[in-house]
N, C-alpha and C positions, 0 to 999 in steps of 0.2 A: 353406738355399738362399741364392744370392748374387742377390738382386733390387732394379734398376734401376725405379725409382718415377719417370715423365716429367709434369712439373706445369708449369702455368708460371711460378705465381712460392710461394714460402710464404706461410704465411699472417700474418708479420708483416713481410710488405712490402705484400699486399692481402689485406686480412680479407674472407673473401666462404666462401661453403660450399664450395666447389668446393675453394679452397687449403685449407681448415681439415681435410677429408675426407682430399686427400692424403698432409697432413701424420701427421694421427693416425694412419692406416693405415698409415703408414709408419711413426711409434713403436712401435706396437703389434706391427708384424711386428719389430722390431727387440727387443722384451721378449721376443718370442716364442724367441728366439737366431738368429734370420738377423740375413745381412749385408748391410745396405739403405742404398744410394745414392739421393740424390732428385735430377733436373737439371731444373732450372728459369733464369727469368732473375731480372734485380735492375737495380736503378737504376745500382748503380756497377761496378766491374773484375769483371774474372772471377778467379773465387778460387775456394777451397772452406773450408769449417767444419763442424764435427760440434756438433750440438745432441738431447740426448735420445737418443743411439744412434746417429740418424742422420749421413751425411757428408751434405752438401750442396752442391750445385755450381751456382756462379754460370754459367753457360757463354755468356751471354753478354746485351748491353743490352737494357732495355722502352725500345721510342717512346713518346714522348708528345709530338700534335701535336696535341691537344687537340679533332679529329677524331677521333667512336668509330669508323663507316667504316674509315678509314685507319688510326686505330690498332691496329684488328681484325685488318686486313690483315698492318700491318708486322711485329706482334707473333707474330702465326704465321711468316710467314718466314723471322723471326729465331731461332724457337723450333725450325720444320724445319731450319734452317742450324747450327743452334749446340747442337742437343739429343744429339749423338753424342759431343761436348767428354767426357770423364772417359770414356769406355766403351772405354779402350784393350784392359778385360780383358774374359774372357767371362763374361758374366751368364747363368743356370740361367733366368732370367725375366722379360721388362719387366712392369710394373705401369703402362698408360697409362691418366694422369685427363686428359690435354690433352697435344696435340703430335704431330707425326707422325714412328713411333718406326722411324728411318733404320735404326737396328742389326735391325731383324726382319727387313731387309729384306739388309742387308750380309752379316749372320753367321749369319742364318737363326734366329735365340733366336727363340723362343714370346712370343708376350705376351698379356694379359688386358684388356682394355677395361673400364673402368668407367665407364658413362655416368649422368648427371647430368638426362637425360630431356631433352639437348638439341633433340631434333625436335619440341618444345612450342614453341620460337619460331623462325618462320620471317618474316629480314626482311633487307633488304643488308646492314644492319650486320651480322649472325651469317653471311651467307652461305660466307663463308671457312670460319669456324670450321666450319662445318655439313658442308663440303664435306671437310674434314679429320678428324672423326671419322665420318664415314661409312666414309673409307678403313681408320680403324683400325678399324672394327666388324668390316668385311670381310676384315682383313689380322689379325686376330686369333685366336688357337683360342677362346677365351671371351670373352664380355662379361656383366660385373656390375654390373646394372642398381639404381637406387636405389630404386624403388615396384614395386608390380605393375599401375600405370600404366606405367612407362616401359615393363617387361620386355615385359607384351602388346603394348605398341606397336611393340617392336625385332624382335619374334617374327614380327610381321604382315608383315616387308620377307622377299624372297626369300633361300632357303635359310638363314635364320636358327633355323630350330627347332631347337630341341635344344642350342643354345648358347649360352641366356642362362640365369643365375642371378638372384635377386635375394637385395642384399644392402644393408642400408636403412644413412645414414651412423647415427654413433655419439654419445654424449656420457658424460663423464667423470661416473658417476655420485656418487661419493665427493668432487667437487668442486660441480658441481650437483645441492645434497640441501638437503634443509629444513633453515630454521635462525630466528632472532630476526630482526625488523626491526631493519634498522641504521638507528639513530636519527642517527647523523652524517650519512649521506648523504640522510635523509627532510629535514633542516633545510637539507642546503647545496642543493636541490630543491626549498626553498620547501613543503612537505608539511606542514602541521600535522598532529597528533596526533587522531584518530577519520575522518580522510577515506581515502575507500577510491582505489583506484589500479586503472586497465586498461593494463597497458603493450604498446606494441610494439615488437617488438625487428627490425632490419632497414635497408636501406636507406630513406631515406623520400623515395620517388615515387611514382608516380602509377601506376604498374604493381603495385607492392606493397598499394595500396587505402590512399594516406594519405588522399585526398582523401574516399574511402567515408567512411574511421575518422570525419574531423573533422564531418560530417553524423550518423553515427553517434551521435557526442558529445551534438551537441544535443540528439538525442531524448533520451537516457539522463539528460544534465541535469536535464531537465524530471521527472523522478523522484527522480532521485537527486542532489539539490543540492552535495554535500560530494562528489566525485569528480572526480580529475583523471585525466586521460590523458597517459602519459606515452611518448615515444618517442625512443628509442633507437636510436642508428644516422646513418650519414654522410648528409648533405643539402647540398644549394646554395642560394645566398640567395634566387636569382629563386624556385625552388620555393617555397622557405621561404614568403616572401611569397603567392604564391598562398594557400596553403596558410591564413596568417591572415587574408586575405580573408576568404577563407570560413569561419575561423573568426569574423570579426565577424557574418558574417549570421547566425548560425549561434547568435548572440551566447554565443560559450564561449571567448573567445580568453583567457578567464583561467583557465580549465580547461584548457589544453594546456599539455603541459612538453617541450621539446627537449634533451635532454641532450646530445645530436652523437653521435660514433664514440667506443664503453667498448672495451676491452681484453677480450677474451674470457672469461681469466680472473678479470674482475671482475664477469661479467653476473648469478653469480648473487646477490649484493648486491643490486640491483637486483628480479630477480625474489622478493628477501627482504621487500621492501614494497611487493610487489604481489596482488591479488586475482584479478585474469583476465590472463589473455592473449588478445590479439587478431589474427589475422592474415589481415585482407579483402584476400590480393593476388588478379589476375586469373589470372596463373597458377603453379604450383608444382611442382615436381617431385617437392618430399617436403615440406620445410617443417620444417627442422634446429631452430627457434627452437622450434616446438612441442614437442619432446622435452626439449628444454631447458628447459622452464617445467614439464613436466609431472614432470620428475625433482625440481623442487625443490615438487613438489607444488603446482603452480599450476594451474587448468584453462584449458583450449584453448577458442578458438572461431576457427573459419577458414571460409573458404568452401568450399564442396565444391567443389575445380577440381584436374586435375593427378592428382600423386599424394599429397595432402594426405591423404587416406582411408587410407593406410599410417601415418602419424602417428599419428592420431587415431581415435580408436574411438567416435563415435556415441553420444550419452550413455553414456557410461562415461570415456571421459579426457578427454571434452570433446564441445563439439557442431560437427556441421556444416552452415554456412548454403546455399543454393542462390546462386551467385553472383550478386552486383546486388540480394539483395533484402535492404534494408538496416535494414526495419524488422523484421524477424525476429533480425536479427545483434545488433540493440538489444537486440531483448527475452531474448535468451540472457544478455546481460550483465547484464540487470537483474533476471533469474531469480537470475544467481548472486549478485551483490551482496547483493541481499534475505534469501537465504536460506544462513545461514553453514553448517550441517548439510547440505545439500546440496553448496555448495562446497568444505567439508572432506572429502566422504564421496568426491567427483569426484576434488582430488587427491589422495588416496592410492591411488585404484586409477590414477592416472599414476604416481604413484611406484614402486609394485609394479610397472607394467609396462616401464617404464622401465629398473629391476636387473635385470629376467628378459630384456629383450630387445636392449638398446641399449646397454649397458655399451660402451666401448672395447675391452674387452678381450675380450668376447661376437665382435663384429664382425671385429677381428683373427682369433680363432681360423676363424672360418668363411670370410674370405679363403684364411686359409691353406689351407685343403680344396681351395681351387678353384685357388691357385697349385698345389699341389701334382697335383693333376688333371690339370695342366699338362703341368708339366715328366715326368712319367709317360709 
């Protein structure tokens, strides 16, 4: 098939699940032997480049006015104005993870929606974007929903039945897989040698539960003296500082570790000298970091919100908390800390589940089914 992948930017110009989903799916359809264009924008000129099978197409600038609102705004605009750039030929299929896909509408090609369980957040800032994949939900023969949260919920709007999939995102499991703690990066981390680690991997605000996490901390302190938390992921100073605020009350601000924004391909290093994973945000669509921890044999603890509950299985690859209740989230962690037989026992049935289900290469083939479904 010759299928047109619409994103808005990859995922190494912004690292976020939404670009990392596109992209991979779009590797993966391209290992697969199709022939897979991705159009998105980028900082600078319009070009194209092929990386990993894929062509690439600049088609045209991201605003940045430093207003999310307005950036919200211009960025879709630009991405409705500018996303038809490369689509001189005819495509068998779009593939739309973001952008509203002008050629289904020109040329009449089929396309696929993959939603990301956008109607979890409704606020100005997203109302564009909101208003834009709703057209493509409706303007699409299918949509491939990421939980069976999202899918129930895309099922519930009118004439939607019978036209959602679900199809959860993926992780590289031969890259995130169990391995040694890397002792370089526990020391340039400040980690001595016997102290255990809960990391979070994500952006780190106040929607994602960092604020939760670092109360969280305290209680677990108070147990478990030798345990840092560590989090991973892009932050801003004003947060930041809140954030040690309350880590002083809290008094654990020598317990927290900021690493800033890793490189994706370095995350599982990281999850190599960790014990738990944590991830108290308020809301989730799927919760990509938890598979990701759970392949390198880490166990999960998240709060039950979204579609967090398609990650994570309930005592077995991890627990799930009831959101805002933070001393229960504690005592999951300090369940697993305490007892290494049990946290070994947790991940490996993440890891098992992890190669049977989530592979990249699992997720690709069963895209494919439904592109194909498609174009049919």
């Amino acid at each position: 098939m010759r299928i047109a992948v619409l994103a808005p930017t990859p995922p190494w110009v912004v690292h976020s699940g939404l670009e990392t989903v596109a992209f991979e799916s779009a590797k993966g359809l391209a290992r697969r032997g199709h022939e897979v264009d991705m159009m998105c924008l980028n900082s600078g000129e319009r070009r194209m480049e092929t990386r990993d099978g894929v062509r690439v197409f600049y088609a045209g600038k991201r605003v940045g006015t430093g207003i999310p609102a307005m950036d919200h705004l211009l960025n879709s605009l630009t991405h409705f104005l500018t996303s038809h750039r490369g689509l001189a030929k005819k495509y068998d299929v779009l593939y739309v993870h973001k952008g509203v896909a002008v050629p289904q509408l020109l040329w009449k090609t089929p396309s696929v929606k993959y939603s990301y369980g956008e109607f979890l957040h409704w606020s100005p800032v997203t109302l564009t974007n909101t208003a834009i994949d709703m057209f493509d939900i409706y303007t699409s023969r299918k949509v491939i929903a990421c939980s069976d949260f999202a899918k129930k919920q895309i099922e519930s709007f009118p004439l939607m039945k019978g036209r959602v999939r679900m199809i959860t995102p993926g992780t590289y499991t031969k890259l995130f897989k169990p391995e040694t703690k890397n002792r370089k990066l526990q020391s340039k981390l400040g980690i001595k040698r016997g102290e255990r680690v809960v990391i979070f991997a994500g952006r780190v605000t106040e929607s994602k539960g960092c604020g939760d996490l670092v109360d969280i901390a305290g209680m677990v302190a108070k147990k478990f003296k030798n345990t840092r938390f560590l989090f991973v992921g892009k932050y801003d100073k004003p947060y930041l500082e809140s954030l040690l605020k309350k880590a002083d009350a809290n008094g654990v601000r020598s317990k927290l570790i900021f690493a800033g924004d890793v490189d994706y391909y370095d995350m599982p290093k990281y999850y190599s000298i960790s014990h738990v994973q944590a991830l108290p945000s308020h809301m989730e669509a799927f919760g990509m970091v938890n598979i990701e921890a759970q392949s390198c044999s880490v166990p999960s603890i998240a709060y039950d919100v979204g579609g967090v509950n398609s990650s994570i299985i309930d005592g077995v690859t991890g627990y799930l908390v009831k959101k805002g209740d933070k001393k229960s989230f504690a005592s999951k962690i300090s369940l697993l800390l305490g007892n290494e037989k049990l946290r070994n026992k947790i991940g490996a049935a993440g890891r098992r589940r992890a190669t049977r289900e989530f592979d990249w290469s699992i997720i690709a083939e069963k895209t494919e089914k439904v592109l194909e479904e498609v174009v049919r």
